[in-house]
C-alpha positions as CSV (number, residue, x, y, z in Angstrom):
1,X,132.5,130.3,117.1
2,X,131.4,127.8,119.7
3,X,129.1,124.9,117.9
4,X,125.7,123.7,119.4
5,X,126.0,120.3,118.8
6,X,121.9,119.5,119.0
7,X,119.3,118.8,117.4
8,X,115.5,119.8,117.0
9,X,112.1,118.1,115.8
10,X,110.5,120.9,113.3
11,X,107.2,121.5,111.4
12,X,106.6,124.1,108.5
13,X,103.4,124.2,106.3
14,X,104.2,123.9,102.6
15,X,101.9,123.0,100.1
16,X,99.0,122.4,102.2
17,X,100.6,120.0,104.3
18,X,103.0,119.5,107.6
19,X,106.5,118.6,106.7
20,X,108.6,117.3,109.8
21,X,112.3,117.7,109.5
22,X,115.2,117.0,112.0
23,X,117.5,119.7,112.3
24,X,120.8,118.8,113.8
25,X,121.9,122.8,114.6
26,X,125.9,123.6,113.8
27,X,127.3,127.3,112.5
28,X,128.3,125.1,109.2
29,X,126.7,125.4,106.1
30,X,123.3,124.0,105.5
31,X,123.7,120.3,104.4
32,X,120.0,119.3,103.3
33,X,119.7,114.7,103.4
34,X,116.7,113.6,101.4
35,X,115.8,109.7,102.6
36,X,114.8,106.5,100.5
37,X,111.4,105.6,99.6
38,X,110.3,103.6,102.7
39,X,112.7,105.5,104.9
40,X,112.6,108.1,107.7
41,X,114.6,111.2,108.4
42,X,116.4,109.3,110.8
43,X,117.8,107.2,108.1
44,X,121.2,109.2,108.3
45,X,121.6,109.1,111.8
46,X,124.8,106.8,111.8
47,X,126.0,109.7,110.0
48,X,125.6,112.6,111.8
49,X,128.0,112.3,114.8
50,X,130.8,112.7,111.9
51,X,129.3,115.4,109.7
52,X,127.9,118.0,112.5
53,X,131.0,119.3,113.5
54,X,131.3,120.2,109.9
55,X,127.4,120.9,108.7
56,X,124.3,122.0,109.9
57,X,122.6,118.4,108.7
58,X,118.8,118.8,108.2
59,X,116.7,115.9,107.2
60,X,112.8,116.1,106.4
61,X,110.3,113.5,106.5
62,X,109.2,113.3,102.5
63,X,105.5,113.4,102.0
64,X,103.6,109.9,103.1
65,X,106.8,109.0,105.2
66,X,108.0,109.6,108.9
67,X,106.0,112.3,110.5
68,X,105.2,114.3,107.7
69,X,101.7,114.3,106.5
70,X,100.2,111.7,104.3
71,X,98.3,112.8,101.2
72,X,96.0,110.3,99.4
73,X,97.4,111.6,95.9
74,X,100.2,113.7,95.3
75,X,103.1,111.9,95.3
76,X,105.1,112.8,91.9
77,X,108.9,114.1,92.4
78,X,107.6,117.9,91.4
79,X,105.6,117.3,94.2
80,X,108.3,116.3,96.6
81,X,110.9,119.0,94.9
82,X,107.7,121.6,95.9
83,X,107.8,120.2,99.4
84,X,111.9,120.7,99.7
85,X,111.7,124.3,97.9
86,X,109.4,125.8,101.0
87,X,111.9,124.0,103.4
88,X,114.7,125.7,101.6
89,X,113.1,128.9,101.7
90,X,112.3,128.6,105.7
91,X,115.7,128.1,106.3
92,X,116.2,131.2,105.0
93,X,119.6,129.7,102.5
94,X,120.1,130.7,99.4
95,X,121.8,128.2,98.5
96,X,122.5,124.6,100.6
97,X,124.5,121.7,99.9
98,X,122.0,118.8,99.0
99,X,122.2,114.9,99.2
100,X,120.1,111.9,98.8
101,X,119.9,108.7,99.4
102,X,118.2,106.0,96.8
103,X,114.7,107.8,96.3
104,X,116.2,110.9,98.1
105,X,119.0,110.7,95.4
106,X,116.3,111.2,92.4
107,X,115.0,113.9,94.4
108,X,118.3,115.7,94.7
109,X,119.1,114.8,91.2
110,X,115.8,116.6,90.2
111,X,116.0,119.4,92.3
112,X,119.8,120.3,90.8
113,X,118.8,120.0,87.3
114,X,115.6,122.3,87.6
115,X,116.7,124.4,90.4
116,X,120.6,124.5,90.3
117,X,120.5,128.3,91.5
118,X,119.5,126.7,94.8
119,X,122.2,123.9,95.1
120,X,125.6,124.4,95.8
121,X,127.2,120.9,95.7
122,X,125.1,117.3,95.4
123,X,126.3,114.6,97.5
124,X,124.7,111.1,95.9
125,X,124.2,107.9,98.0
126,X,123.6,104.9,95.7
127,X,121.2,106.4,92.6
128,X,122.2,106.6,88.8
129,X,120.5,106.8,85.5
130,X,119.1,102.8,86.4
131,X,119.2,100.8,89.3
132,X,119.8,97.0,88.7
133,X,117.4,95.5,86.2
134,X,115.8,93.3,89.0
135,X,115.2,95.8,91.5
136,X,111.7,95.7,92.1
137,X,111.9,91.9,93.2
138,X,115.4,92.9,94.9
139,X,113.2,95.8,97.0
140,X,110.7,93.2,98.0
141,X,112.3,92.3,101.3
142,X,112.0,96.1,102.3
143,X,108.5,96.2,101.2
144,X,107.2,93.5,103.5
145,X,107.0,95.2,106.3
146,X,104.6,97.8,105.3
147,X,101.0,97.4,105.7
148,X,101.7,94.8,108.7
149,X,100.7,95.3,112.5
150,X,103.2,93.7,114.9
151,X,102.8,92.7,118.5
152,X,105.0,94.9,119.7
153,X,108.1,97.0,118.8
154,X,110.4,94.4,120.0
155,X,108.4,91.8,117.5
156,X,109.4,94.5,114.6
157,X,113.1,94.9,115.6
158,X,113.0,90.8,115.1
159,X,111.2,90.9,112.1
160,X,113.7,93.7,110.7
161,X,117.1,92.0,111.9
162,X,116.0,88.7,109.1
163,X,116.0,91.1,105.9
164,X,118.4,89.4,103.8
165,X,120.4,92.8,103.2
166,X,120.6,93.1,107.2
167,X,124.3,91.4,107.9
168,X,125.2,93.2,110.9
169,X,123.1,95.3,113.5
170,X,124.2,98.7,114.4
171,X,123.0,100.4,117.5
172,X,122.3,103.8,115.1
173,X,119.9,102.0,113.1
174,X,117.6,101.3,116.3
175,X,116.7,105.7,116.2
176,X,115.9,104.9,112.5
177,X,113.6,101.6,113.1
178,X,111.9,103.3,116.3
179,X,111.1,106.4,114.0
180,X,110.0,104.0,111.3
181,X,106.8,102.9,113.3
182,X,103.9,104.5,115.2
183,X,102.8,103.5,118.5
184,X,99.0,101.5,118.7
185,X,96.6,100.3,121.6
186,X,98.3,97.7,123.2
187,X,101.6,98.4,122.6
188,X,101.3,97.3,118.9
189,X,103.2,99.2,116.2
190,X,102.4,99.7,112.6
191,X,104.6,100.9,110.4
192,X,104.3,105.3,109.3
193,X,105.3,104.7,106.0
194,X,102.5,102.9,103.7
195,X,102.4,100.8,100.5
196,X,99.9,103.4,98.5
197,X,102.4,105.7,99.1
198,X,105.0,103.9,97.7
199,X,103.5,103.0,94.9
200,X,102.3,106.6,93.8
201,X,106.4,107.5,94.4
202,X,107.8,105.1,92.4
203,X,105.3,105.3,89.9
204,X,105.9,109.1,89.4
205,X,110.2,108.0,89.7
206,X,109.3,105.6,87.1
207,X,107.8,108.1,84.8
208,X,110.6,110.2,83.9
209,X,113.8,110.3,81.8
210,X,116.5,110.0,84.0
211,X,119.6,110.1,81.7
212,X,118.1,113.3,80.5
213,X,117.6,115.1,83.9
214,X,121.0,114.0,84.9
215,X,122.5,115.4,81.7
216,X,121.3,118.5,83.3
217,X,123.2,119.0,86.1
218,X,125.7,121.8,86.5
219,X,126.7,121.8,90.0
220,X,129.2,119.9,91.4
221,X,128.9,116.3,92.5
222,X,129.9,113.3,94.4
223,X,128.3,109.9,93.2
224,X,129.2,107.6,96.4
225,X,127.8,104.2,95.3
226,X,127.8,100.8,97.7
227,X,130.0,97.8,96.4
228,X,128.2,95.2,98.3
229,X,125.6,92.7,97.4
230,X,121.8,93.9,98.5
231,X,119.9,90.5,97.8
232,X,120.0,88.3,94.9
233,X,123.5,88.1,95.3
234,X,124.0,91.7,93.2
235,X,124.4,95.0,94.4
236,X,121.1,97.1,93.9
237,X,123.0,99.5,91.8
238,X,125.7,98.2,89.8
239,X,129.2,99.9,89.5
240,X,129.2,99.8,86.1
241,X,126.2,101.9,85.9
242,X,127.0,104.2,89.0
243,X,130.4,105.2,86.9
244,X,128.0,105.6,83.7
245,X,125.9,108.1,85.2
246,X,129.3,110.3,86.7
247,X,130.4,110.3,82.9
248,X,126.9,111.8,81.7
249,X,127.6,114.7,84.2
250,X,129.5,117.8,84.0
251,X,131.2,118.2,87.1
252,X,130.9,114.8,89.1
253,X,133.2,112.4,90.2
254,X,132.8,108.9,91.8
255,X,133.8,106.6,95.2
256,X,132.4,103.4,96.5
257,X,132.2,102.6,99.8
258,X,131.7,99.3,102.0
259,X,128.0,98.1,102.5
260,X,125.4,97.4,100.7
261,X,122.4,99.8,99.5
262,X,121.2,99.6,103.3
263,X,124.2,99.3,105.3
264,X,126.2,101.8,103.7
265,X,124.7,104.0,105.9
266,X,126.0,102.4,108.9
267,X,129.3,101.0,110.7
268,X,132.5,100.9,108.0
269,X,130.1,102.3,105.1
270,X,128.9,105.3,107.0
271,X,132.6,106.2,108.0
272,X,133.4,106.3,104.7
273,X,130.5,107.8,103.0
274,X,131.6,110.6,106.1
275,X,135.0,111.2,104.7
276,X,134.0,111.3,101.3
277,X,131.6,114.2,102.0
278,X,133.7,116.1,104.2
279,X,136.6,115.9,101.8
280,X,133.8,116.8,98.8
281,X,131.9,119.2,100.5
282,X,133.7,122.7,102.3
283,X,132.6,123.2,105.6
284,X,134.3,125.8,107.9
């Protein structure tokens, strides 16, 4: 069969809200990316171009990111897993293939140990039982441009390009940095994403027992972890711990991949993070 290779902006109403997702059409399987915790749905966009022949790749927005709505409360991962259970059902799958990436890895990590009847196989980018123990001032860079009106979107992109954990510039991440902001008078842009938000998600991450969740979960899974240094001069998830967490599950294995927790979603990293889901995942 022939393959549209296309995609579409979508809405569907779950839980009270509007949840946008980007839904790159193929006659593959359904290959569900959740994004990280400041991020977009056009976070995996480096990725794409190598898994569509394959998948039909469909990325939401999260709640309080992208161009999903933005709830004042509301913001724990049963409320998130709520959000991707309608999507699920609206697609009309039984069962999908589901990844992550940081946040979005909790969230897939979640959904497979309370919903496995709805996974098939979990594909994890950079999340384990623990990040590294300095993480919150390692995230800081990230966070700094939140809450922060710039000029224009050009002043953004400069802003962006001197984040410590930036070493090279891709062309893909520009669709991910213009979907990041929202247009103002002026030509101002302020970015969609906000730090109440962020504080409500990571407080409800931080409030359960992820060892024990993880112990959980029966399907099969790919850990894919990035070797390089984030800031600090560490990696934001240590190797050490990434291999921990494959050990504490039943059917996982490991790879790392070139980049760091940012870039390994672009040039060398994304290439490989690409062949390690097509040769992970079945497709047709």
């Amino acid at each position: 069969m022939e393959q549209t290779l296309n995609k579409t902006d979508n809405f569907i109403a779950v839980n009270d809200l509007n949840i946008h997702y980007v839904d790159h059409h193929s006659d593959g399987p359904a290959l569900i990316l959740l994004h990280g915790l400041t991020a977009n749905a056009n976070a995996f966009d480096a990725l794409i171009e190598g898994l569509q022949h394959s998948y039909r790749v469909i990325c939401p927005d999260l709640r309080g990111n992208g161009l999903s709505d933005k709830p004042a409360f509301a913001y724990s991962m049963e409320d998130h897993a709520e959000d991707i259970l309608g999507l699920i059902s609206h697609l009309g799958d039984k069962k999908v293939h589901l990844g992550g990436h940081s946040f979005g890895g909790y969230l897939a990590f979640y959904l497979a140990a309370n919903y496995p009847h709805l996974v098939d196989k979990l594909v994890i980018l950079d999340a384990a039982k623990s990040m590294n123990p300095m993480a919150p001032q390692m995230l800081s860079k990230a966070l700094s441009r939140l809450d922060v009106v710039y000029p224009s979107f050009d002043d953004y992109i400069v802003h962006v390009k001197k984040a410590p954990y930036l070493d090279f510039w891709d062309p893909a991440m520009l669709s991910y940095y213009r979907a990041d902001v929202e247009d103002l008078p002026k030509g101002h842009v302020k970015p969609r994403c906000n730090l109440m938000a962020v504080t409500e998600k990571s407080m409800g991450l931080g409030s359960l027992d992820w060892p024990g969740i993880i112990k959980m979960i029966e399907p099969h899974t790919i850990l894919i972890n990035a070797l390089d240094n984030y800031t600090m001069g560490e990696p934001l998830l240590p190797d050490e711990i990434a291999k921990e967490t494959v050990e504490m599950m039943k059917n996982a294995k490991y790879a790392g991949v070139d980049g760091n927790h940012q870039t390994m979603l672009y040039g060398a990293g994304a290439k490989q993070v690409v062949a390690q889901i097509t040769h992970f995942l079945p497709g047709h």
